[in-house]
C-alpha positions in Angstrom: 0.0 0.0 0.0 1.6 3.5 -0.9 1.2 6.7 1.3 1.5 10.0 1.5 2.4 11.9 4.5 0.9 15.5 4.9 2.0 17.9 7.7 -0.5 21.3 8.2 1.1 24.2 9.7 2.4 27.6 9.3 4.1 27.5 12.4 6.2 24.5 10.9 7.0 26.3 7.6 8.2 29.1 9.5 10.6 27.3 12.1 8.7 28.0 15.2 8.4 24.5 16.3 10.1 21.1 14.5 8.1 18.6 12.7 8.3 15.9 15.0 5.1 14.8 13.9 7.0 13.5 9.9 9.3 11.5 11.9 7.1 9.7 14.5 4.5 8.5 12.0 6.7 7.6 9.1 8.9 5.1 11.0 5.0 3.7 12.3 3.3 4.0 9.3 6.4 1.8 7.5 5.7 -0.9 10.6 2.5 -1.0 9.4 3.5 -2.1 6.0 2.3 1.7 4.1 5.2 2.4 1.7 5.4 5.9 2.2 6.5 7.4 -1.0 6.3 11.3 0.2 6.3 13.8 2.7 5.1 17.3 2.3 4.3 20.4 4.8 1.9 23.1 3.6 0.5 25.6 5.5 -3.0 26.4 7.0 -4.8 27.4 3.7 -8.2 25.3 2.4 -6.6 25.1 -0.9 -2.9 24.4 -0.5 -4.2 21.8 1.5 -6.7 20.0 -0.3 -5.0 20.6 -3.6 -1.8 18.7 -1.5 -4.2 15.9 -1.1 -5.7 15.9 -4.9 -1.3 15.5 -6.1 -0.9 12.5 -3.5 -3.8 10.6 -4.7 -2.9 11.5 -8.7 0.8 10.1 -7.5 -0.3 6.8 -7.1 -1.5 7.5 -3.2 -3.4 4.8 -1.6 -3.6 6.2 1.6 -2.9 9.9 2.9 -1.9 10.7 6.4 -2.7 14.3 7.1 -1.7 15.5 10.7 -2.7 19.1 11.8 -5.5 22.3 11.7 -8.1 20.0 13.3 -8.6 22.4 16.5 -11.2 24.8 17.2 -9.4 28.1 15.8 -9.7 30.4 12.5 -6.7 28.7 11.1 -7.7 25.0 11.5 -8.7 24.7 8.3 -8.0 20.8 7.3 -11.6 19.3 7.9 -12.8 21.7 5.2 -10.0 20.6 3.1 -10.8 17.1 3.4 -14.2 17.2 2.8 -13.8 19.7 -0.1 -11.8 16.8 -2.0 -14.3 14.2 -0.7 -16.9 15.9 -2.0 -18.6 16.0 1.4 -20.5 18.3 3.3 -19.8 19.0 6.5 -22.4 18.0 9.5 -22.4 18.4 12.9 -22.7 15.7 15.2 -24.7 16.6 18.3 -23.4 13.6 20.2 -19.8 14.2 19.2 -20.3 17.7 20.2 -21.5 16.3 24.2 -18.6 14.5 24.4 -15.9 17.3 23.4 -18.2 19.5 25.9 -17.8 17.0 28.8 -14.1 16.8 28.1 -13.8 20.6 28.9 -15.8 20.3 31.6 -13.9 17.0 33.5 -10.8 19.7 32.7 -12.6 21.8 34.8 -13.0 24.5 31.8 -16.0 25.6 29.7 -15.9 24.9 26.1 -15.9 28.4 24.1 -18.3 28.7 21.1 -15.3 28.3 18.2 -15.1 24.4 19.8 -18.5 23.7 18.3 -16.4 23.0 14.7 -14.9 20.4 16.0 -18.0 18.2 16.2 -18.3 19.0 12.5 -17.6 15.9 10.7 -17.4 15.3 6.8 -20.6 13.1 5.4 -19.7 9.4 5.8 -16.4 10.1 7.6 -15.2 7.9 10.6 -14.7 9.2 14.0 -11.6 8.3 15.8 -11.6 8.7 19.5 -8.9 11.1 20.9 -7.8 9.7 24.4 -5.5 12.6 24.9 -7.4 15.6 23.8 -10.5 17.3 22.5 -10.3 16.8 18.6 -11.2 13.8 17.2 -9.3 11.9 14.0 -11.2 11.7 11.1 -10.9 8.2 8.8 -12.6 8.6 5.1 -13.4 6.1 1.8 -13.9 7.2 -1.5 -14.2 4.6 -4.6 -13.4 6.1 -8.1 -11.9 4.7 -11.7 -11.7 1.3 -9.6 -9.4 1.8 -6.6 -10.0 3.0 -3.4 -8.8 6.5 -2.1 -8.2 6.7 2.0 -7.2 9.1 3.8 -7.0 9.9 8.2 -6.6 12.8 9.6 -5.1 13.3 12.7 -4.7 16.6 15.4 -1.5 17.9 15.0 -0.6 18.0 18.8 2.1 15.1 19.0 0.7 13.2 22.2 -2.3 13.4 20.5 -2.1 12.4 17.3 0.2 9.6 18.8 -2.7 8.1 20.7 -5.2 8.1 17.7 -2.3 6.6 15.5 -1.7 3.1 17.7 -4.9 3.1 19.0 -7.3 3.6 15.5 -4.8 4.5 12.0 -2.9 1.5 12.6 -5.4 -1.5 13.4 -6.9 -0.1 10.1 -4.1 0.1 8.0 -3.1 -3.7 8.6 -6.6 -4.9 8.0 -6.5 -3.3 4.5 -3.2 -4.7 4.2 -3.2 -7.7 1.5 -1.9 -10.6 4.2 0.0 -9.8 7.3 3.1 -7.6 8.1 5.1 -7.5 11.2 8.9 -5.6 12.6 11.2 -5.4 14.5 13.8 -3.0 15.3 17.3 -4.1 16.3 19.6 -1.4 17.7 22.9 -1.4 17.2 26.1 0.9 18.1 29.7 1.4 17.9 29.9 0.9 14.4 28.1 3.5 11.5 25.5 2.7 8.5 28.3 1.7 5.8 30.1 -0.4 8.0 26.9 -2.4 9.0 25.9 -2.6 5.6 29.4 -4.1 4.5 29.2 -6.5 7.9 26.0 -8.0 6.4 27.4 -7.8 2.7 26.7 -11.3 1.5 23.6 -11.8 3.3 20.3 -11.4 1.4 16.7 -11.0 2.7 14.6 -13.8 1.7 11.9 -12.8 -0.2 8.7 -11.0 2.0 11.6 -9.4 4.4 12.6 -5.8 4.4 15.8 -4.2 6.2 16.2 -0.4 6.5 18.6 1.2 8.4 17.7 3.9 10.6 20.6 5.9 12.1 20.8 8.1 14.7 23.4 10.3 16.8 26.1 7.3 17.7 23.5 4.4 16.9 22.1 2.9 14.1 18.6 0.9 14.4 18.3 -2.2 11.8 14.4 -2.7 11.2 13.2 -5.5 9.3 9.7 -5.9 8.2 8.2 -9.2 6.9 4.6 -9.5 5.2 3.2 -13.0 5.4 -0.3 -14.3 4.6 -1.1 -14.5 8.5 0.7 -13.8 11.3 2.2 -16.8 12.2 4.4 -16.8 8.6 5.4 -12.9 8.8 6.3 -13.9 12.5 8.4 -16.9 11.5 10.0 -14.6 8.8 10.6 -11.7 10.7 12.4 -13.4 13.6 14.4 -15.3 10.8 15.5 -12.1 9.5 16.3 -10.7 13.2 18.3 -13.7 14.5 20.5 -13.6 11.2 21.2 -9.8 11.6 21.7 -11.1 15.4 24.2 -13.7 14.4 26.2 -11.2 12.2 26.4 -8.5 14.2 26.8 -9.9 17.3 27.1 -8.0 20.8 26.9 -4.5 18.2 23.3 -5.3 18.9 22.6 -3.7 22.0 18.6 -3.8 22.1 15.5 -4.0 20.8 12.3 -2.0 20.1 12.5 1.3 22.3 14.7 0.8 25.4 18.0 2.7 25.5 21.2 1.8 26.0 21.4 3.8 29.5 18.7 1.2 30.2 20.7 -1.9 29.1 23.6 -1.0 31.0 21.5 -0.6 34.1 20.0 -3.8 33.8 23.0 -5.1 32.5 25.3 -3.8 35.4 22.2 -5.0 38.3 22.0 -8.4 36.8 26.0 -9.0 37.6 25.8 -6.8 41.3 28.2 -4.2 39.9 28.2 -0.2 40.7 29.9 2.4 38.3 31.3 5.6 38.9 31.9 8.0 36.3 34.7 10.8 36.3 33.9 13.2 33.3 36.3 16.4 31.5 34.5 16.9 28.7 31.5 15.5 28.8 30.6 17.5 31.8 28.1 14.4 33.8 26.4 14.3 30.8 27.5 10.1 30.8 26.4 10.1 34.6 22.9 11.3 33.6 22.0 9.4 30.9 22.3 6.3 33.6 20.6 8.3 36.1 17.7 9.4 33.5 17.0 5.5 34.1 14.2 4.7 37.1 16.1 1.8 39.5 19.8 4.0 38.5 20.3 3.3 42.1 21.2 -0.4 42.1 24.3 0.5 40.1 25.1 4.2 40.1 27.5 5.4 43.2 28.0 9.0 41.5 30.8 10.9 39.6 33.1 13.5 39.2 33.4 16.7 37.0 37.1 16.7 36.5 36.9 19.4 34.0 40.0 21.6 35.9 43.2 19.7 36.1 43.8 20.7 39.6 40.3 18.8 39.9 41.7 15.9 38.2 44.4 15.4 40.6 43.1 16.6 43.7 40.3 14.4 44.0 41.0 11.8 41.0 44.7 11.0 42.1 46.4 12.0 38.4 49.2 11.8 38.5 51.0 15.3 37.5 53.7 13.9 35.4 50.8 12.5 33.3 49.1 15.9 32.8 52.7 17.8 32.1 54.0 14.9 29.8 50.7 13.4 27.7 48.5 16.3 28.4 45.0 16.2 30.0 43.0 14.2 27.1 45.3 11.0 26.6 45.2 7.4 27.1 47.1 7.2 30.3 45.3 10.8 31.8 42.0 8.6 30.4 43.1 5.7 32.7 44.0 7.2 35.9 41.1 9.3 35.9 38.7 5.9 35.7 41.0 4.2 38.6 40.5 7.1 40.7 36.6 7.7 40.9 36.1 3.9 41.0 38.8 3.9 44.1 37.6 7.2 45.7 33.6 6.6 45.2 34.1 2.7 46.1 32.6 1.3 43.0 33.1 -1.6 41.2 33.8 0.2 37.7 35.1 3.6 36.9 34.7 5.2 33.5 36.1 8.5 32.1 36.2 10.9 29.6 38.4 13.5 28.4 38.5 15.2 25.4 38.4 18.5 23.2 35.0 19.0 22.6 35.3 22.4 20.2 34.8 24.4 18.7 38.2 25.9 20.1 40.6 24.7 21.8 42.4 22.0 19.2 45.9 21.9 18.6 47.5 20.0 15.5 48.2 16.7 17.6 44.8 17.2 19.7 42.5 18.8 17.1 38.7 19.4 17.8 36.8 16.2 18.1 39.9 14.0 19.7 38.5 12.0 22.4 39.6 9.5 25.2 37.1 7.0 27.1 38.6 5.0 29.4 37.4 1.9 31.7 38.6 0.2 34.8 37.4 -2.3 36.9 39.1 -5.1 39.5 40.5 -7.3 36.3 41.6 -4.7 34.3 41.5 -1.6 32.5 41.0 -0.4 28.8 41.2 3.4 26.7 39.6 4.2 23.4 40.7 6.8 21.2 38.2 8.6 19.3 38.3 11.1 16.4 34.7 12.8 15.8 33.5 16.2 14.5 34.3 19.7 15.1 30.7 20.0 16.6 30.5 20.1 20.4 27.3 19.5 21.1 27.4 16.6 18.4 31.1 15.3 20.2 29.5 15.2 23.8 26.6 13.8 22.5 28.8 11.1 20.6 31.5 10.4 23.3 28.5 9.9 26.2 27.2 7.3 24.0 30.6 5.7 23.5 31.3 5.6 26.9 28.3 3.8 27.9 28.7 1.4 25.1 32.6 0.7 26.8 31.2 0.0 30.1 28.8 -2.5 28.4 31.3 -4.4 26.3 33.9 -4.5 28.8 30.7 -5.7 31.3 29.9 -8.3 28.5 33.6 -9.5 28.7 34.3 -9.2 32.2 31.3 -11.8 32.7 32.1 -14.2 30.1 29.3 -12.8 27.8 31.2 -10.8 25.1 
């Protein structure tokens, strides 16, 4: 089934807020086995909009998402737009109308007038209940030249439209779906797109299985999507496709679905009894928080230390100051003694640290911007990577946190016999 995505907003097309909206439903709507061929953003005008909605369905459209201008103000315009290319009247609904009015009211607020519009529904339209919020979805049919034009419409407020997605679009959009179609999302990290793809070069999908790659700041997700004549056949071909990226790959795969790697190294550390400490230059605790971010950080977490001074880094880390004068403050062996020392000092069982030259100044011709140490060390042993990334510092801290969690699992993974 192809589809068309369609976002309503001036506010997008001007830069006032980011279309997290395209995102979200495109990675769904390709679960739900909708090969989305387009995404467009217009702005809140009856006839940009439904002549946007006229091109999808003279593209080839099947089905057309439209997210946005379903509220009660002058500028939500997209009902009117929809039911202008439907050819559909609009008419209110008294009892849709009750329920918006006792959703105000259990907010403890009165409906104004303008919120009567969004009881007006477009002849022969589907309502789709709105768990989150006042405006409903809206799921239409039209037959013409022998194929059959759909099209939902959804609020443009992201928990909202969210809701009405998994809980109504979805359901729909398999049982339209010509047998059945399943993913599932493998995540990987420590390695980048290309080099996955040339890990699995060799390997090919068996026919009825799909693999994108999905990549990310630092991580890359693998999904693959099977379509089977019932569920049991795209689930047997799905998790055939998932254990062979599984066995290539090995421990690169971190997860699955949703859940973080923060999360898999909390679990990861509680499982074995082990606590971290982290001692950070320049990522600044941002390492220490993303484990903390995680409910139950507790069990593993004993704290850390901001060692972005070097008097800090030997007063209360133990560096050594030969280290600092001879190999300077981001290096392997100013890496290493800085992990020793907050796992000695804060009694865990691991320490992890990071030093580096985050940018976008501070670089020298040995050190430039983007040149990175993360170091481990626990009771067996210890280990330093050396990074080069990006002259980007919000893009380096955001890359070296994510490396140093992904050290502390590995080395976990070893330490235990697992990697």
């Amino acid at each position: 089934m192809t589809g068309h995505l369609l976002t309503v907003g001036d506010e997008i097309l001007l830069g006032q807020i980011v279309n997290t909206n395209a995102a979200w439903l495109g990675e769904r709507l390709a679960g739900a086995g909708v090969d989305l061929r387009r995404a467009e953003t217009v702005g809140d005008d009856v006839d940009v909009i439904a002549a946007a909605i006229e091109r999808a369905y003279a593209d080839g459209a099947a089905v057309v998402v439209v997210t946005g201008g379903l509220g009660p103000t002058h500028d939500d315009v997209t009902r009117a737009a929809v039911a202008r290319v439907f050819g559909r009247d609009l008419t209110f609904h008294p009892d849709l109308f009750a329920a918006i009015e006792a959703r105000y009211t259990e907010r403890g607020r009165t409906m104004p007038p303008i919120g009567r519009v969004m009881a007006e529904v477009p002849d022969g339209f589907d309502v789709l209940d709105n768990p989150k919020g006042t405006a409903p979805g809206l799921w239409g049919t039209r037959e013409r030249a022998g194929r059959r034009d759909v099209v939902a419409v959804l609020p443009g407020v992201p928990y909202e439209m969210e809701a009405i997605t998994e809980g109504s679009v979805l359901p729909r959009l398999r049982a339209l779906q010509d047998g059945f179609v399943l993913s599932r999302t493998l995540l990987t990290v420590g390695r980048g797109e290309s080099d996955l793809a040339g890990m699995l070069d060799g390997w090919t999908a068996p026919p009825g299985l799909a693999l994108a790659y999905l990549p990310s700041l630092g991580t890359v997700r693998l999904r693959v999507t099977a379509r089977g004549p019932d569920r049991e056949a795209a689930q047997a071909l799905v998790d055939e496709g998932a254990g062979a990226l599984r066995d290539r790959l090995g421990t690169l795969v971190f997860g699955e679905g949703t859940t973080t790697l923060e999360a898999v190294v909390n679990d990861l550390l509680a499982e074995h009894g082990r606590t971290v400490a982290f001692a950070e230059s320049c990522t600044g605790g941002a390492v220490a928080a993303r484990v903390a971010s995680v409910p139950g950080a507790s069990r593993v977490l004993r704290g850390g230390v901001v060692a972005y001074d070097n008097a800090v880094k030997a007063d209360l880390l133990g560096v050594a100051s030969d280290a600092l004068d001879d190999f300077g403050s981001v290096s392997e062996p100013v890496a290493l003694q800085m992990a020793r020392g907050v796992r000695e000092r804060l009694g865990a069982d691991v320490g992890v640290a990071t030093t580096g030259v985050a940018g976008p100044t501070g670089g020298t011709p040995e050190k430039p911007v983007g040149t990175v140490w993360v170091a481990y060390a626990d009771a067996d042993g210890e280990r330093a990577v050396g990074l080069r990334l990006t002259r980007d510092r919000t893009v380096n801290i955001g890359l070296t946190t994510t490396a140093a969690l992904d050290l502390l699992r590995r080395q976990t993974l070893r330490s235990v016999g697992e990697g």
